[in-house]
N, C-alpha and C positions, 0 to 999 in steps of 0.2 A: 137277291142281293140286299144285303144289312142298308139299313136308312141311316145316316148320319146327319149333323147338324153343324153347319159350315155357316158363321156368323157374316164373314165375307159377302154370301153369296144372301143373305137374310131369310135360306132357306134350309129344311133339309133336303139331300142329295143322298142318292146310291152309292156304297162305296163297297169292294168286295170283302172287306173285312170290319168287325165292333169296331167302335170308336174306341181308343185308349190317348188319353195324356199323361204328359210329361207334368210334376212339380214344377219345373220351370222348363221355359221355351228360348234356346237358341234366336233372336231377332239382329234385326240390321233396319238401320237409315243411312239411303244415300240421298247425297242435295246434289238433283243433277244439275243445277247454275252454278255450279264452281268446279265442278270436273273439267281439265282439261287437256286429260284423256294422255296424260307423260306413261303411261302404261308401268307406275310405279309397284302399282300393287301388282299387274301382272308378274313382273318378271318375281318380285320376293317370293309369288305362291311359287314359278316355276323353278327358281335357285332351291327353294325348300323341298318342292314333294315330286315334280315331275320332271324331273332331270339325265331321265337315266333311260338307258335302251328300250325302246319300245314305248315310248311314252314324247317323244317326238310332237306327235300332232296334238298332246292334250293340255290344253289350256283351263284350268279348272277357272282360277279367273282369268275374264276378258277385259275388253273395254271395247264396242265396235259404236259408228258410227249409225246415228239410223235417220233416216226412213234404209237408204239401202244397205246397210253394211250386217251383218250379220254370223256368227261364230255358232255351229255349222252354217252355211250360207241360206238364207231365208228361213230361219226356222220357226220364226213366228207368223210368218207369211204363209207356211204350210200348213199349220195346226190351225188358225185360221180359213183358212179352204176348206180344212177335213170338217170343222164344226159347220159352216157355213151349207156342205155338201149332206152331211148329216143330217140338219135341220134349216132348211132355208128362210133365209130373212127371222130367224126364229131368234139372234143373238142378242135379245131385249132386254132392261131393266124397267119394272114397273117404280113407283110411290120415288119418294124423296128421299137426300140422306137426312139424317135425321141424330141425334144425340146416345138414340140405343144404343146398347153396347152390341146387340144380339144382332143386328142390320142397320149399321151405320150410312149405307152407301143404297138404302134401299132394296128392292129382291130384282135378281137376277130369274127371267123366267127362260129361259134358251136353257140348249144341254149342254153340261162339263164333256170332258173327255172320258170319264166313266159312263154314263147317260148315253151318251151318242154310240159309246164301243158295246152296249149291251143291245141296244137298237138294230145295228146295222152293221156289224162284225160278224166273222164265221172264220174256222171253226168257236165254236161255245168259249173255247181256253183262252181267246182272246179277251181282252179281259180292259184294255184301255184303247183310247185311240189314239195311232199315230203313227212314226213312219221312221224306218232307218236309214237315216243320210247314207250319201253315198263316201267315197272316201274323196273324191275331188270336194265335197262339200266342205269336208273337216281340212283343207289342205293350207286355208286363205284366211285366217283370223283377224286379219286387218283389212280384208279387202271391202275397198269403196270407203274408206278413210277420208274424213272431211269433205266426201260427195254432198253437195247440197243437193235442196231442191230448187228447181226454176221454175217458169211458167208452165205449165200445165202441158205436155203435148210434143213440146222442145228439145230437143238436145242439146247440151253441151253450149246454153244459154242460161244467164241468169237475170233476173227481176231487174226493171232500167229504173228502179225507183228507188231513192234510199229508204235504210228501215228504222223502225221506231216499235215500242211497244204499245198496243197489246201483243200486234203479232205482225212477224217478220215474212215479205213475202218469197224472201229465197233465205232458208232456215236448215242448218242440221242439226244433233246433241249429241253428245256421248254419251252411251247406256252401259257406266259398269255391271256386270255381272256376276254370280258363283251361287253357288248349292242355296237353292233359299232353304234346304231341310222344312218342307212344308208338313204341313198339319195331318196331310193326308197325302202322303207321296206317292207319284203314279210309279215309282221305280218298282218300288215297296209290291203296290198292288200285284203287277207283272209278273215279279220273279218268282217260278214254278218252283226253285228252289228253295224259297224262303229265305235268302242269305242276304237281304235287306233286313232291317230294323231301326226303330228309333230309340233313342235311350232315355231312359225314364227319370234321369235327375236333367236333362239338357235339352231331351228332343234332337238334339242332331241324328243324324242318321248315315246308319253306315254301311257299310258292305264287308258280309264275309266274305276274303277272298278262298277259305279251305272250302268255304261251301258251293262257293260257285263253279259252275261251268261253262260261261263265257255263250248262252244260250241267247245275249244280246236283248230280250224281250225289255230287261231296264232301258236301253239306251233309246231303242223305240218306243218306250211307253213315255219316258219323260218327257213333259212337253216343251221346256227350258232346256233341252238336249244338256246335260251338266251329268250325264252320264255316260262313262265312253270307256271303248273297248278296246284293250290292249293286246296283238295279237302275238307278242313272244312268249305270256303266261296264260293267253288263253281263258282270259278273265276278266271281267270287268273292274271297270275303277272310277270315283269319283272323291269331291272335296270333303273333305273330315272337318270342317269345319275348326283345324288347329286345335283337336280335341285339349292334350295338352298346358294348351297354354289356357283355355279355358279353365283346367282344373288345377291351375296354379301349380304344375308341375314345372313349366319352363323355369329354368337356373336366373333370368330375371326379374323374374316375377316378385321374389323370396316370398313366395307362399299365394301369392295373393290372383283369382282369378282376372286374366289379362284377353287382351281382344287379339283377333287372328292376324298372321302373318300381313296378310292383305291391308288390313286398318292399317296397321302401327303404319305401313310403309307410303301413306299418303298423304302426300303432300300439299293437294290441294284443299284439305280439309271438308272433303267431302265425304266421308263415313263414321258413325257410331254404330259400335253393337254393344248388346246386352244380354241381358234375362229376364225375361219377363216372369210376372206370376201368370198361370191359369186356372181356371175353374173347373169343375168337375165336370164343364157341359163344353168345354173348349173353347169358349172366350177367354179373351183376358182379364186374369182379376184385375178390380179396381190396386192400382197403386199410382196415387194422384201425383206424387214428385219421382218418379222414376221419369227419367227424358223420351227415353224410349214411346212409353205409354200417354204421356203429356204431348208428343207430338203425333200421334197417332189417334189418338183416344178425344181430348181435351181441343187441341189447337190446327187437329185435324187437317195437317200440311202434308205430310207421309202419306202413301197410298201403296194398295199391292199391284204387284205386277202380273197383268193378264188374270185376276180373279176370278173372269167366268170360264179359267180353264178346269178351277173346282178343284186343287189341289190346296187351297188356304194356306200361299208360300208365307214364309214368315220374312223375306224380303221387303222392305218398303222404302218408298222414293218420293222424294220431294220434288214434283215437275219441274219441268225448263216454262218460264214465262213469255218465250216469244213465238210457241211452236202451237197450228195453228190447234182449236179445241178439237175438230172432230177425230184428228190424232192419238192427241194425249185422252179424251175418252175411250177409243179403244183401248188404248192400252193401259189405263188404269182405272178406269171405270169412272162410275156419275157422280164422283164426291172431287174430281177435278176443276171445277169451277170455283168451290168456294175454296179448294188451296191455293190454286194462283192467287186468290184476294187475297188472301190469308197471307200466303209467302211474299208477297210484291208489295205489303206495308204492313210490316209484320210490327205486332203489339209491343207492350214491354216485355212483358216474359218471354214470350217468343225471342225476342232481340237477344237477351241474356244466354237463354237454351241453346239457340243457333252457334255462340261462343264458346260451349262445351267442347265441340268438335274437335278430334286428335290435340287437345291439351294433355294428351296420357295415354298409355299405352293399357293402364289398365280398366278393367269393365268398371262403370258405372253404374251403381245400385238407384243413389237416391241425389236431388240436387236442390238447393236451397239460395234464393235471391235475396241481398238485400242491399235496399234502395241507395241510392249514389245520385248527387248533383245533377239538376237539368245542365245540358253541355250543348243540346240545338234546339231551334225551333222552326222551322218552318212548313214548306208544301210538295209533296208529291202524287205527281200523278190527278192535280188538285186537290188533294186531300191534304189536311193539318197535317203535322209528323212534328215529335218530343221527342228526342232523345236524350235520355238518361244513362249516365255513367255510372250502373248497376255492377254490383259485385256479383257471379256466380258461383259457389263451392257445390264442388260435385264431393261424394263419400263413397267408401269400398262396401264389399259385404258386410266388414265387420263393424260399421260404424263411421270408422277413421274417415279423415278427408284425404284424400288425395292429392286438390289441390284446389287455386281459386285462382278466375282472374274476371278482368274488367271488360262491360262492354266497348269503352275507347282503349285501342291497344295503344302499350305505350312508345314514343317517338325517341331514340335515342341520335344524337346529332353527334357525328364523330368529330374530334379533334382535326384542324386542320392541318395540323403536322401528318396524321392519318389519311388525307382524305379520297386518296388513292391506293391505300393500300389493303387488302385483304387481312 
């Protein structure tokens, strides 16, 4: 099996095919401390792409509740087990994270889901590891919605203490989801057919549906289940990622690359997506004012999701800061500690960046701060905190701005003759 090079994981890994990259890569930031989970993006993906006979149960975006809530039900709790059974107690990160570009998060020494499926899979064509929900799985996409957790052991009892940060002792979050089109997609790997691919100005990745034959091995190999099987065409199907409106073909756009269905329609200002550059070895090239890259790369708040499944999703999430750590280190590995600092008294720039968020509907290239009047000063968390009333303009591809606004949003005080009325 071809050796690749997965900066994620700060190591190289087996993958069954050469590395290839995209000029630029399809990415996302979600801030999961303001999600609150109105299921707005779901429905806009389902009003747009999966609305029609036999598509019923698919939810390309989600939003489920976690520790229990899950769309198929437990699916990261499974894939989990299968690495764990694979390689026991073996799910480790050695060294620190660190400023590299090449292993920011440190090296992941355990097995991906490739690693473990050449190990301890049969027949040979198996090819990833993992597991095909059943259909009661996929039936319940909200089930266990706003289930907390309680005391350890309990049922259907919660924490008799009030909470407070750092961490809350009865806690849930919302974990939106969709196609992270990873770097190295297990769907991709799987399909006997080849009727996977990534595209090479975008990196999304897509499925031919004239190629396929509904052989299911994508839906079981993805370990993000965000691949799922339609059974009146007998064919697989997943998120396109709003190729479209990516390439500036939607009639709103007028020309200009715009962000997926899902973004535009969020309301809680919890999503950016982008484009990132890459490098010829599948890192991200350096591009110091792109947000994307600034919050991933530089300010180091963003993180991927389940990384040691070895798939280099192009997803990334901004932790919840009240959920306990050895949690959110599973699930997004060992550069979790210095996000919550990071996030929970965030710098100037940072403060600015964070402001970007669904101000527009269209993709964000590159963004530019400039300085604005101290407006507070005090302490959080014991610590000083300055806030300044900083201007952000974000720019398109070609240049152009977009748009600009302030880190104090502004208060508009309606007339009293108004003051009731809509």
């Amino acid at each position: 099996m071809p050796s690749v090079k997965n900066w994620q994981l700060g190591r190289d890994m087996s993958y069954p095919y050469e590395a290839r990259f995209p000029s630029r890569q399809f990415a996302f930031v979600f801030n999961i401390n303001r999600c609150i989970a109105c299921q707005s993006c779901t429905m806009a993906c389902k009003s747009t792409w999966t609305f029609s006979k036999g598509q019923e149960h698919m939810w390309w975006a989600n939003v489920e509740t976690k520790p229990y809530g899950g769309y198929p039900r437990f699916w990261d709790v499974k894939i989990l087990e299968q690495l764990e059974e694979a390689n026991p107690d073996g799910q480790t990160w050695s060294g620190a994270p660190s400023d590299a570009r090449d292993r920011p998060y440190g090296q992941y020494d355990g097995q991906t889901i490739f690693e473990a499926a050449h190990r301890t899979l049969s027949p040979d064509s198996a090819r990833v590891l993992g597991y095909l929900p059943t259909d009661e799985e996929w039936n319940s996409p909200n089930i266990y919605e706003d289930n907390p957790v309680g005391p350890k052991g309990v049922r259907n009892r919660l924490s008799e203490t009030g909470e407070r940060l750092p961490v809350h002792n009865t806690w849930f979050f919302y974990l939106a989801r969709i196609c992270n089109h990873c770097s190295y997609p297990a769907c991709l790997a799987a399909c006997p057919r080849k009727a996977i691919y990534k595209r090479p100005e975008d990196g999304i990745v897509l499925l031919d549906q004239e190629q396929c034959r509904g052989y299911r091995k994508c839906v079981e190999a993805c370990p993000y289940k965000k691949t799922m099987y339609r059974g009146n065409t007998r064919t697989s199907e997943k998120c396109i990622a709003c190729y479209p409106r990516v390439e500036g073909k939607d009639p709103e756009s007028g020309g200009d690359p715009m962000e997926t269905r899902c973004m535009a329609a969020c309301i809680g200002q919890v999503r950016m997506q982008g484009l990132v550059k890459i490098d010829e070895d599948g890192a991200w090239a350096e591009d110091r004012w792109n947000p994307l890259y600034y919050m991933v790369h530089v300010a180091k708040v963003a993180l991927p999701l389940y990384p040691q499944f070895g798939t280099q999703p192009n997803g990334y999430y901004i932790p919840p800061r009240w959920v306990p750590r050895p949690y959110l280190r599973q699930m997004f590995g060992p550069g979790v500690d210095l996000a919550l600092e990071r996030s929970a008294a965030p710098d100037r720039e940072l403060l600015a960046v964070l402001q970007l968020f669904r101000r527009s509907n269209r993709i964000i290239f590159r963004y530019e701060v400039k300085e604005g009047p101290k407006v507070y000063e005090g302490t959080l968390h014991g610590r000083p905190v300055v806030l300044y009333d900083d201007t952000v303009i974000a720019y398109g591809k070609d240049g152009k701005e977009l748009f600009r606004t302030t880190v104090e949003e502004p208060i508009h005080i309606r007339p009293a003759i108004h003051a009731n009325s809509i």
